[in-house]
KELUMLUM-178963 format. One record per residue (C-alpha): x, y, z; residue in one letter; residue number from 1. Coordinates in steps of 0.1 Angstrom, whole numbers, plus 2048, in hexadecimal, padded with zeros to 3 digits. Example, Ala and Ser with C-alpha at 12.3 -4.5 7.8 and 13.67 -1.06 7.14 Angstrom:
2
<node u="87B" v="7D3" w="84E" type="A" seq="1"/>
<node u="889" v="7F5" w="847" type="S" seq="2"/>
//
This chain:
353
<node u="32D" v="238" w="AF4" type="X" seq="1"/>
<node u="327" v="251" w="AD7" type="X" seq="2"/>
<node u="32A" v="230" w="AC1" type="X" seq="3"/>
<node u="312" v="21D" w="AD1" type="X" seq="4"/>
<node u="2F5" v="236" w="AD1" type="X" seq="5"/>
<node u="2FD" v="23B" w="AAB" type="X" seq="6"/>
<node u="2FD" v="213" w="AA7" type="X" seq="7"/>
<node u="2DC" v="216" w="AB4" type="X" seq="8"/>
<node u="2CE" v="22D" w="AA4" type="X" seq="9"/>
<node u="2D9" v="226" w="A83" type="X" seq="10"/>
<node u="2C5" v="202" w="A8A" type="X" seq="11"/>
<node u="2A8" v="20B" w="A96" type="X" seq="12"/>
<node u="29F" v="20E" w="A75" type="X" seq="13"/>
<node u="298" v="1EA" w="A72" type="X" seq="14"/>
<node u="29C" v="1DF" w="A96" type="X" seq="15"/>
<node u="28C" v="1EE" w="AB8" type="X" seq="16"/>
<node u="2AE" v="1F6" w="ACA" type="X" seq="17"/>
<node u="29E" v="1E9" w="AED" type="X" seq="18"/>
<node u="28D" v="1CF" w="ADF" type="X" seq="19"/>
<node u="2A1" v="1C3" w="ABF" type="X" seq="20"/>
<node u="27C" v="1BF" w="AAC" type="X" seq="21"/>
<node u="27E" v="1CE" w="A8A" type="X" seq="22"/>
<node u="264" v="1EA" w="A83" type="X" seq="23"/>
<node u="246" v="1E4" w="A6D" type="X" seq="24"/>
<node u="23D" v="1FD" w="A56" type="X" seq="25"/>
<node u="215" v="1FC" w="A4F" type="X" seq="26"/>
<node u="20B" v="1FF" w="A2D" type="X" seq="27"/>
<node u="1FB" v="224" w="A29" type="X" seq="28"/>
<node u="1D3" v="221" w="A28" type="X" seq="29"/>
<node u="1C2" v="232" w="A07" type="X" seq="30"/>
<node u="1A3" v="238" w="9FC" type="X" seq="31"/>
<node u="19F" v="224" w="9D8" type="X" seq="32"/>
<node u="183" v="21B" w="9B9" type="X" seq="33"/>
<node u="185" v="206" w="9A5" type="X" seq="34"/>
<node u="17B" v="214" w="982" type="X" seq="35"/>
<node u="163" v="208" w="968" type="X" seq="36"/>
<node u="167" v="219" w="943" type="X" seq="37"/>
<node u="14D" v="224" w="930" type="X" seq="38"/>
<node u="143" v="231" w="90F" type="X" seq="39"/>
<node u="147" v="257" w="909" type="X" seq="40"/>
<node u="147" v="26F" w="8EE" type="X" seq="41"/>
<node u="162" v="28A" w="8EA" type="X" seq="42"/>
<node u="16B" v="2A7" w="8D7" type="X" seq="43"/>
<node u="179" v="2C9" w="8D9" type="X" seq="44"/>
<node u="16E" v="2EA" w="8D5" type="X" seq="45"/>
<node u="180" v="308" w="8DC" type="X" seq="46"/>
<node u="17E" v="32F" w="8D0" type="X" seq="47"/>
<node u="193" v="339" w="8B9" type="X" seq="48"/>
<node u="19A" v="358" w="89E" type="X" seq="49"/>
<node u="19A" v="35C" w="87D" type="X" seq="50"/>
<node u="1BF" v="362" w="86B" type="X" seq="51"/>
<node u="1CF" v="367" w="84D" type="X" seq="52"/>
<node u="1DE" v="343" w="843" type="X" seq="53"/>
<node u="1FC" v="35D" w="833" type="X" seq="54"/>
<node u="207" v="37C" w="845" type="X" seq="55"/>
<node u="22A" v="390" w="842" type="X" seq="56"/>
<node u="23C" v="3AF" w="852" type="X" seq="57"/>
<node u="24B" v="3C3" w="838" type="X" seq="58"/>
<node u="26C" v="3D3" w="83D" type="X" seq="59"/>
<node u="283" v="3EB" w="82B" type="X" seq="60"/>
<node u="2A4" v="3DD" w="81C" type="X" seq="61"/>
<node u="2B6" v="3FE" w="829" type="X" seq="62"/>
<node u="2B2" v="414" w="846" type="X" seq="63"/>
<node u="2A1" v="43C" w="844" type="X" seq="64"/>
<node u="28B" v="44F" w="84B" type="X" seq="65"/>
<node u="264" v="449" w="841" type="X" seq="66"/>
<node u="25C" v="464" w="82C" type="X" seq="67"/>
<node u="23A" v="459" w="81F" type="X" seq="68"/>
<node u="221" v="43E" w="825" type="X" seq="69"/>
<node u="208" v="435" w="811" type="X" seq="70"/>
<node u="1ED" v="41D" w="822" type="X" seq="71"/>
<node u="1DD" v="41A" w="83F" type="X" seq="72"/>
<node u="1D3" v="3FE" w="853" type="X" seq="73"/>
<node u="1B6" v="3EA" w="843" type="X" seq="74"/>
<node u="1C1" v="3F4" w="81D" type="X" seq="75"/>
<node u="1BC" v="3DA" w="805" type="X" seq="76"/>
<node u="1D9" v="3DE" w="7F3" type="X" seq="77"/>
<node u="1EA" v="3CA" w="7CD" type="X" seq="78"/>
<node u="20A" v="3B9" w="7C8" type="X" seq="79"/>
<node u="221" v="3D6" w="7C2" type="X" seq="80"/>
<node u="20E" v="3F1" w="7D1" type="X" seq="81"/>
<node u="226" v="40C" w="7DD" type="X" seq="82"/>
<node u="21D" v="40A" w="805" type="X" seq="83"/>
<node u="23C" v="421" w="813" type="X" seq="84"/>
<node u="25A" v="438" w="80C" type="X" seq="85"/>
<node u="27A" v="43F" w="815" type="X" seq="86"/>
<node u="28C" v="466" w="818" type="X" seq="87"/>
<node u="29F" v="457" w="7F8" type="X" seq="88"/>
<node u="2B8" v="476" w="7F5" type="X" seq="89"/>
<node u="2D7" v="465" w="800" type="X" seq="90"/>
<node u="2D4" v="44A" w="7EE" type="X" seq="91"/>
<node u="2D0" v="459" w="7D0" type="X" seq="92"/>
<node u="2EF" v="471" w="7D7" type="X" seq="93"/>
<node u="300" v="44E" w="7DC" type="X" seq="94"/>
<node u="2F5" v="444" w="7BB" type="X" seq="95"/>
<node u="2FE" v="464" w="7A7" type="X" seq="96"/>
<node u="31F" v="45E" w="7B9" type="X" seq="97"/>
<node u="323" v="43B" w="7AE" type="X" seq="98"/>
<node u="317" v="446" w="789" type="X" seq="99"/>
<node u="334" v="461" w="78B" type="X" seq="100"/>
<node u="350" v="445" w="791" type="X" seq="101"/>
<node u="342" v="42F" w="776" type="X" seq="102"/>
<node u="343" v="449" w="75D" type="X" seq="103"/>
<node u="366" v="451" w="769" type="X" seq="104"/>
<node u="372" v="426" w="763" type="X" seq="105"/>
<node u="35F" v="428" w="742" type="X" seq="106"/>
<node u="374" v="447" w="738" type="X" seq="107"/>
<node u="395" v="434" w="744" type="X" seq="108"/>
<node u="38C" v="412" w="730" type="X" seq="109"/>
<node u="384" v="426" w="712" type="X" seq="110"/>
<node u="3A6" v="437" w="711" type="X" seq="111"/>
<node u="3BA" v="417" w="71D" type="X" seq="112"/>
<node u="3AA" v="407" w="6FD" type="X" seq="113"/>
<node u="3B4" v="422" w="6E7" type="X" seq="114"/>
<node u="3D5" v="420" w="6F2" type="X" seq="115"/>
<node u="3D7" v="3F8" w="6F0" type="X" seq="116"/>
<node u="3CE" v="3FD" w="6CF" type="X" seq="117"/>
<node u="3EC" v="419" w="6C4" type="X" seq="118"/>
<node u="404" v="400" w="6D8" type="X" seq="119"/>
<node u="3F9" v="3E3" w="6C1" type="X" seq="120"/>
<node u="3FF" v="3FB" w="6A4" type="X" seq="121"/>
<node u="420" v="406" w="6B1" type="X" seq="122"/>
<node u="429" v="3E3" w="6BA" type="X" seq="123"/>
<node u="425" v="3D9" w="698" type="X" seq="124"/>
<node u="43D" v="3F2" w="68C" type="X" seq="125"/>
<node u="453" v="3E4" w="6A7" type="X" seq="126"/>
<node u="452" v="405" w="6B3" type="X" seq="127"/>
<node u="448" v="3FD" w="6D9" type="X" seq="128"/>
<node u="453" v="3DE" w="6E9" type="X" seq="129"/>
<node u="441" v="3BE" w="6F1" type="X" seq="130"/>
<node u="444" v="3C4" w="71A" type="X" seq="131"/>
<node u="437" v="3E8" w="711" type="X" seq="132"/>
<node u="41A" v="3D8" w="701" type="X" seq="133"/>
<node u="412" v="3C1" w="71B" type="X" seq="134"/>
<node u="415" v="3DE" w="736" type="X" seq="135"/>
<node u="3F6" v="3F4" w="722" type="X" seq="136"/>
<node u="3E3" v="3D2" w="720" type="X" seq="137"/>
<node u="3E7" v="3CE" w="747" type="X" seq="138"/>
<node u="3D9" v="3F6" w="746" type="X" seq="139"/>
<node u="3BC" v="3EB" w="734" type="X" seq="140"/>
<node u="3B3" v="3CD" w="74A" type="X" seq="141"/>
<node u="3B4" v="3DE" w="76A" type="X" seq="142"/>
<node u="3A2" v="3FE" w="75A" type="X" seq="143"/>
<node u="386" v="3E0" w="74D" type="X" seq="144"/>
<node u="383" v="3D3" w="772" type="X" seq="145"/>
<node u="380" v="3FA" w="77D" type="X" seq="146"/>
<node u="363" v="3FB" w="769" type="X" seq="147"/>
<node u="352" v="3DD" w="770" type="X" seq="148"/>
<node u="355" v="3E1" w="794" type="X" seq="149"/>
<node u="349" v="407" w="790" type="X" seq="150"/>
<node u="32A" v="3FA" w="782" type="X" seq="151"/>
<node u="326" v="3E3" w="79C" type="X" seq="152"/>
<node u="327" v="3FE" w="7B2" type="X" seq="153"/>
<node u="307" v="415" w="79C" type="X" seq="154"/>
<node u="2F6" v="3F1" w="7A0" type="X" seq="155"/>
<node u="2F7" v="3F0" w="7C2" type="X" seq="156"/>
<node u="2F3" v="415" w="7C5" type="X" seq="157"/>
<node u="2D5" v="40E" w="7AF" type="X" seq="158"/>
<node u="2C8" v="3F1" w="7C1" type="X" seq="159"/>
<node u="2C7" v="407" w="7E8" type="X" seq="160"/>
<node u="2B4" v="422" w="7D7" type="X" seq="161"/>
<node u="299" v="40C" w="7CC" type="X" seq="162"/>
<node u="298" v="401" w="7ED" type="X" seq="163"/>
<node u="288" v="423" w="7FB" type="X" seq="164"/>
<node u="268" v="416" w="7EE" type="X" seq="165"/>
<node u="257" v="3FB" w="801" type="X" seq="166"/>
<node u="23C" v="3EE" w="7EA" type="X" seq="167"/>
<node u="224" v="3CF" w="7F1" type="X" seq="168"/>
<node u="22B" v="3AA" w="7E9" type="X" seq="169"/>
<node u="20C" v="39C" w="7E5" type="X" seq="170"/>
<node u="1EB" v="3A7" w="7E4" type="X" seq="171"/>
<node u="1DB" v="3AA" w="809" type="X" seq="172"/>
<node u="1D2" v="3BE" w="820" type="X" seq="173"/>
<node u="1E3" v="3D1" w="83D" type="X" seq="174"/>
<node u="1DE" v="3C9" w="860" type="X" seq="175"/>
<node u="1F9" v="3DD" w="875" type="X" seq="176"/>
<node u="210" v="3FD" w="86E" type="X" seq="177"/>
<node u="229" v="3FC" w="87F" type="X" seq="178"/>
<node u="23C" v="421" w="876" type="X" seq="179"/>
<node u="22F" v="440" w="86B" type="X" seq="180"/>
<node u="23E" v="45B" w="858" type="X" seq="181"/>
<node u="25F" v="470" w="864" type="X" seq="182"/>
<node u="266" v="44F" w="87A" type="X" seq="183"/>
<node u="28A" v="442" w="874" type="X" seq="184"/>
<node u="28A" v="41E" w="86C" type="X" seq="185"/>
<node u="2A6" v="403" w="869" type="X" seq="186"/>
<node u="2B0" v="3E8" w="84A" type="X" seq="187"/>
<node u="299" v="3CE" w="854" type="X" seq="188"/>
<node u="282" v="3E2" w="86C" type="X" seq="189"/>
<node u="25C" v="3D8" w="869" type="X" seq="190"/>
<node u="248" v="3F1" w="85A" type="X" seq="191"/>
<node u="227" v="3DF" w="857" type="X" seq="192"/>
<node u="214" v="3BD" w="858" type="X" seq="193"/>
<node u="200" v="3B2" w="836" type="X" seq="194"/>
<node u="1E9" v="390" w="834" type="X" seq="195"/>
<node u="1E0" v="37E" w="81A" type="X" seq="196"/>
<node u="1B9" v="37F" w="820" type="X" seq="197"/>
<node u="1AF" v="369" w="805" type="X" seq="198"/>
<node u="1BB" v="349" w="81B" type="X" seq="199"/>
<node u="1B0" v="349" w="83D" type="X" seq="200"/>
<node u="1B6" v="334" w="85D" type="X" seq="201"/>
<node u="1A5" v="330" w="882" type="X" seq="202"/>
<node u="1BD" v="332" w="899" type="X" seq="203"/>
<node u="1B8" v="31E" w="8BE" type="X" seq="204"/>
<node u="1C9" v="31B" w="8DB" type="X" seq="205"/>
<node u="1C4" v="2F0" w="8E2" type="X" seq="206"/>
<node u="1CC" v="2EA" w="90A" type="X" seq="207"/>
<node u="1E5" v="2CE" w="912" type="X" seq="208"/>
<node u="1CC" v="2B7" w="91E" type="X" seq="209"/>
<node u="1B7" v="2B7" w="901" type="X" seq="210"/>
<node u="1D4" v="2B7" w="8E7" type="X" seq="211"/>
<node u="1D4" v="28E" w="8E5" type="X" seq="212"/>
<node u="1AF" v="292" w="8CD" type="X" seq="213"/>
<node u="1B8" v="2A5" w="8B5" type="X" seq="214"/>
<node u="1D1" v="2A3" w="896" type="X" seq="215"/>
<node u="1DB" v="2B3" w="875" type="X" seq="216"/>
<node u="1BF" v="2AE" w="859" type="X" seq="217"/>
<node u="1A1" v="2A6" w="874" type="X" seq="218"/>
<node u="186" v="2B8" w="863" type="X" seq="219"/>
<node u="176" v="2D0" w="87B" type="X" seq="220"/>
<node u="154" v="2E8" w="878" type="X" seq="221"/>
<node u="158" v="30C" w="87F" type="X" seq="222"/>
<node u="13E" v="323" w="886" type="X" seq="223"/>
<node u="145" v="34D" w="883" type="X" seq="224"/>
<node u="133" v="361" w="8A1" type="X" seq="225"/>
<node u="130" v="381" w="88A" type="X" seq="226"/>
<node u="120" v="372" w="86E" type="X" seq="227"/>
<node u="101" v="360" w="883" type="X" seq="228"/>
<node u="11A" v="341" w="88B" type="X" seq="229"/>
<node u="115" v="337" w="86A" type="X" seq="230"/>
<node u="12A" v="315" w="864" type="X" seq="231"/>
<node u="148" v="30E" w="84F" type="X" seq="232"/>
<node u="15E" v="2F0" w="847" type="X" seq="233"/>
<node u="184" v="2EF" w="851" type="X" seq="234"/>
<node u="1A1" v="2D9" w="85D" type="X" seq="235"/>
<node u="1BC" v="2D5" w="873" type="X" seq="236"/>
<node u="1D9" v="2E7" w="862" type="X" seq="237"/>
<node u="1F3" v="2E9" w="879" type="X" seq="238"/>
<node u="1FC" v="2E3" w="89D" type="X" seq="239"/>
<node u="217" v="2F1" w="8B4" type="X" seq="240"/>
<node u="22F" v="2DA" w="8BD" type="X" seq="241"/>
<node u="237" v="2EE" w="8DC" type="X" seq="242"/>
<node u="21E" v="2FD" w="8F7" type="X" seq="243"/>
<node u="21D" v="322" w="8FC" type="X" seq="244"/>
<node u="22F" v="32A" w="91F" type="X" seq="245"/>
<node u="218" v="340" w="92B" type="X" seq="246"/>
<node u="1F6" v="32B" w="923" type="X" seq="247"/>
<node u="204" v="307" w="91E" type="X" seq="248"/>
<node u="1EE" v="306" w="903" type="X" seq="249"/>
<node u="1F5" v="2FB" w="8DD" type="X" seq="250"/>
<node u="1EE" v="313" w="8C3" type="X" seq="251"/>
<node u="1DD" v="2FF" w="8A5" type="X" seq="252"/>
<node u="1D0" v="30D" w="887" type="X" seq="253"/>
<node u="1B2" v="306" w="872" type="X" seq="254"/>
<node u="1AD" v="309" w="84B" type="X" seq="255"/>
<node u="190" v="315" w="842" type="X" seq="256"/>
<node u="187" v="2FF" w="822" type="X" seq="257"/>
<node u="163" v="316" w="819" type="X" seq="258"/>
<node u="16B" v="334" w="823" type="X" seq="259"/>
<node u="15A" v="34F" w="813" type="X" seq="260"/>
<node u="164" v="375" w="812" type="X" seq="261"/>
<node u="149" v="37D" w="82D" type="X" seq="262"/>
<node u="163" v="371" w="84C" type="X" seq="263"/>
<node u="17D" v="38D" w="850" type="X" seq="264"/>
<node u="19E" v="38A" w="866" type="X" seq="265"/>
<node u="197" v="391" w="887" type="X" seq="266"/>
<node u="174" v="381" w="88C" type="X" seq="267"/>
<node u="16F" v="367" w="8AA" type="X" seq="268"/>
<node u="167" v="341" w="8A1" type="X" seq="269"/>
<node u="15F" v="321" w="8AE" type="X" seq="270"/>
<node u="16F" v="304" w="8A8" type="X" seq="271"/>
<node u="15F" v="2E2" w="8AF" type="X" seq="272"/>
<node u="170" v="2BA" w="8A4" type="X" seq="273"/>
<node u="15C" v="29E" w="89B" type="X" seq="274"/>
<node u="150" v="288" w="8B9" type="X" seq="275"/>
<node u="15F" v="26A" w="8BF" type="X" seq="276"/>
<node u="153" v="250" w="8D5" type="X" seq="277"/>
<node u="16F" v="23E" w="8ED" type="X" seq="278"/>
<node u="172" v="22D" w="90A" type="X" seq="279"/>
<node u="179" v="23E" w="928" type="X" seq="280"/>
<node u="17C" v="23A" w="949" type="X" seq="281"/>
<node u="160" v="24B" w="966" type="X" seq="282"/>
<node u="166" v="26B" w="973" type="X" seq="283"/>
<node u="181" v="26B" w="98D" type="X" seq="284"/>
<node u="183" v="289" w="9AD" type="X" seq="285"/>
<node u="1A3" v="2A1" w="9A5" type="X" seq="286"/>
<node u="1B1" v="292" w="9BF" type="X" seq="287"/>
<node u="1BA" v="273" w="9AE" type="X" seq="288"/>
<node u="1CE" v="287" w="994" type="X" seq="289"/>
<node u="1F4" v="288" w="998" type="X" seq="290"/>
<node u="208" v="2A1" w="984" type="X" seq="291"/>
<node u="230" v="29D" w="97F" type="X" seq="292"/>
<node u="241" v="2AF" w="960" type="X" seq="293"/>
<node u="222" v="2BC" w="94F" type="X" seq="294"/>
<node u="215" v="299" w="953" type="X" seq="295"/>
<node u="1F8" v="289" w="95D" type="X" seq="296"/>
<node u="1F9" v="267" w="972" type="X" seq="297"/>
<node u="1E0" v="252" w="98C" type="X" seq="298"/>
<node u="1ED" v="23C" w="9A8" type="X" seq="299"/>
<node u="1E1" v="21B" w="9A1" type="X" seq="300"/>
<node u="1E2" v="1FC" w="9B7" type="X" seq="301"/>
<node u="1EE" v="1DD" w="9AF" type="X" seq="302"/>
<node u="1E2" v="1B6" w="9B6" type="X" seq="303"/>
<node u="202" v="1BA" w="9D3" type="X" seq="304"/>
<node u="1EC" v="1D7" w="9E3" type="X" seq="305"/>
<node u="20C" v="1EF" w="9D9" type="X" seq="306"/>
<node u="209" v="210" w="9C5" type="X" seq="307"/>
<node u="219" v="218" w="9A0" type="X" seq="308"/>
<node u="211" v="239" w="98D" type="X" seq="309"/>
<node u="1FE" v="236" w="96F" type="X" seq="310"/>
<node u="1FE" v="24E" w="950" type="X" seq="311"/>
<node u="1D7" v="259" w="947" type="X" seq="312"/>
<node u="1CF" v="272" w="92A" type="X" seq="313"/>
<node u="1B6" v="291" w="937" type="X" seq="314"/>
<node u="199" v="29B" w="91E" type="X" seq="315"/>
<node u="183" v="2A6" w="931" type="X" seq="316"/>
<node u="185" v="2BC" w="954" type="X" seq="317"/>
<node u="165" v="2C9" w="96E" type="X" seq="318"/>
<node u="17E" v="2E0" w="983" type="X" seq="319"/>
<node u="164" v="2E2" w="9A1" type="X" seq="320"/>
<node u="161" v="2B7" w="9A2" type="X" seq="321"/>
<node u="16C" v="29F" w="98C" type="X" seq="322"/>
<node u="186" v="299" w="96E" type="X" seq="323"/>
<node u="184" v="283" w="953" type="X" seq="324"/>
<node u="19D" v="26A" w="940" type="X" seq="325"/>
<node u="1A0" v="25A" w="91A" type="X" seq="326"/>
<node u="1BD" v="242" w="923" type="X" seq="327"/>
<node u="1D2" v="230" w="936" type="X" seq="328"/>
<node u="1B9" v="21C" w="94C" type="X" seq="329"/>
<node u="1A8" v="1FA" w="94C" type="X" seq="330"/>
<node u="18B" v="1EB" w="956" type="X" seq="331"/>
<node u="190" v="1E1" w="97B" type="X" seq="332"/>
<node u="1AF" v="1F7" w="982" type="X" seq="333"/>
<node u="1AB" v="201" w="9A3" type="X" seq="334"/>
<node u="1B7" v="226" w="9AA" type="X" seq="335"/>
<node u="1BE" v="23D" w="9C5" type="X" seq="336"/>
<node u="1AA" v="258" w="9CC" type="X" seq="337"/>
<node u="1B8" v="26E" w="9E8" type="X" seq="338"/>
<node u="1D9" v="26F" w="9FC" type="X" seq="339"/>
<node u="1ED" v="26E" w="9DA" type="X" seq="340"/>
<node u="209" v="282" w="9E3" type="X" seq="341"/>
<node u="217" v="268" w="A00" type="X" seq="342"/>
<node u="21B" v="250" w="9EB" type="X" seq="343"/>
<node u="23A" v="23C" w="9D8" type="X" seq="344"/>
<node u="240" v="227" w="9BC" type="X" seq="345"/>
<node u="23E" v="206" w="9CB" type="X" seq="346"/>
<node u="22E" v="211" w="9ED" type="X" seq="347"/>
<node u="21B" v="1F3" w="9FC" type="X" seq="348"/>
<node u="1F7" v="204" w="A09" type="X" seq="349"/>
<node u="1D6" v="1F5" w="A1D" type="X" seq="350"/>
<node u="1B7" v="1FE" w="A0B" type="X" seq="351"/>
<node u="198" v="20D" w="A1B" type="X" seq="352"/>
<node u="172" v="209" w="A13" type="X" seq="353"/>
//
């Protein structure tokens, strides 16, 4: 009996079980336009901030403890300015130490060579033996290795106490300290941030639906809010392969190509591309829009009245109505405004006026 009901329930997905008449599935009503493209012209501009196009975070080579510092943030500083110190007593007890042994290997080479010399003599005057002659020669090598690995070891000695002093790589200016004096620090440890001023970028964040109009080497205009948004000349430099996590937006920078020493790092700018004039299609409600995997799609139905997804390409969004696509439409496609989330690939449906 239990096989029976199963039986006919398990076929009553095609066929009535009273009646044997299989059951019809309507095709899902939905709202639809069907779209007409039209000129537009589109460009981005976004806020940005000035940066240094070159910026570092020095570090010491060894680990101490900061005994002096010698800039502050904001100095202008030169290549090989001293900008910090090091308590540099231990290394240079380590370096006396190391002088001490050299001296000590120098003193042994000089006397193994004195008395390689008297066994030649004595060997001559077959006075020593050949295998004692070759055992002072042995003496001399080792005490010549001695030595060159003791002065290895002043070099090296040498080399860690020059690194007490932290001194600038190029000429800039500092934007961050990161210690301050009596702090302990690490080998490798940042101690500060300097910029290279002298080449400067805009820095904006581009979001993911506006990333398809821009690329590297568009020339852009800039204009600097603190100097009376006076207008400079730049390009795309550089854009981030990867979106930021957080914001989902690109970073992408700008080279300023007139820059004059007036803009400092820091100070707010515009960034603006040149308009371009595309076809587009009309405005669409948001609830056409169907997002999967950080991409965009509309439903769009076919000559067989059944749905597929179609990619489109945002530029353009009015949060409270409407949102606007550059591509992936035609003239005449006819699209799905509401109800989008019912719907399948493939999904016959009965359009409504």
């Amino acid at each position: 009996m239990k096989r029976i009901i199963l039986l006919c329930l398990s076929g009553s997905v095609l066929f009535g079980c009273s009646s044997g008449e299989p059951v019809v599935v309507k095709p899902r009503p939905v709202v639809t336009e069907v779209i007409s493209l039209e000129k537009g012209s589109f460009g981005v501009e976004l806020s940005g901030e000035v940066q240094a196009r070159y910026a570092s975070s020095l570090s010491f080579q060894v680990s101490g403890k900061i005994n002096k510092r010698y800039v502050d943030v904001g100095a202008r500083v030169k290549k090989g300015q001293l900008l910090v110190e090091l308590d540099n007593r231990d290394y240079q007890l380590q370096l006396e130490q190391a002088q001490a042994k050299y001296n000590v290997a120098n003193a042994n080479v000089q006397r193994a060579k004195a008395d390689l010399t008297r066994f030649e003599t004595l060997m001559a005057e077959n006075v020593v033996s050949s295998s004692q002659f070759e055992s002072q020669l042995n003496i001399t090598r080792v005490a010549e290795a001695q030595l060159n690995e003791a002065e290895s070891a002043v070099n090296i000695a040498q080399n860690r106490m020059n690194y007490t002093r932290l001194y600038a790589n190029e000429q800039g200016v500092i934007t961050q300290l990161l210690v301050e004096e009596g702090q302990v620090v690490a080998a490798g440890q940042g101690v500060l941030d300097l910029a290279r001023p002298s080449q400067k970028d805009v820095v904006i964040q581009v979001p993911e639906g506006q990333l398809q109009q821009i690329k590297v080497n568009d020339n852009v205009s800039v204009e600097i809010w603190a100097l009376n948004n006076k207008t400079f000349n730049g390009h795309i430099r550089e854009i981030s392969p990867k979106a930021d996590k957080v914001t989902r937006t690109y970073a992408t920078k700008v080279t300023l190509d007139d820059a004059d020493e007036n803009i400092e790092l820091g100070m707010t700018a515009r960034v603006r591309t040149e308009k371009v004039d595309k076809d587009v299609s009309v405005k669409l409600p948001l609830t056409a829009i169907y997002t999967q995997e950080n991409k965009t799609y509309v439903w769009v139905v076919g000559s067989d009245n059944t749905v597929q997804l179609k990619p489109v390409q945002v530029v353009a969004d009015n949060i409270q109505e409407k949102i606007t696509v550059s591509a992936g439409l035609q003239n005449g496609d006819r699209v799905v405004l509401a109800g989008i989330h019912r719907l399948h690939a493939g999904q016959t449906v009965r359009l409504m006026d």
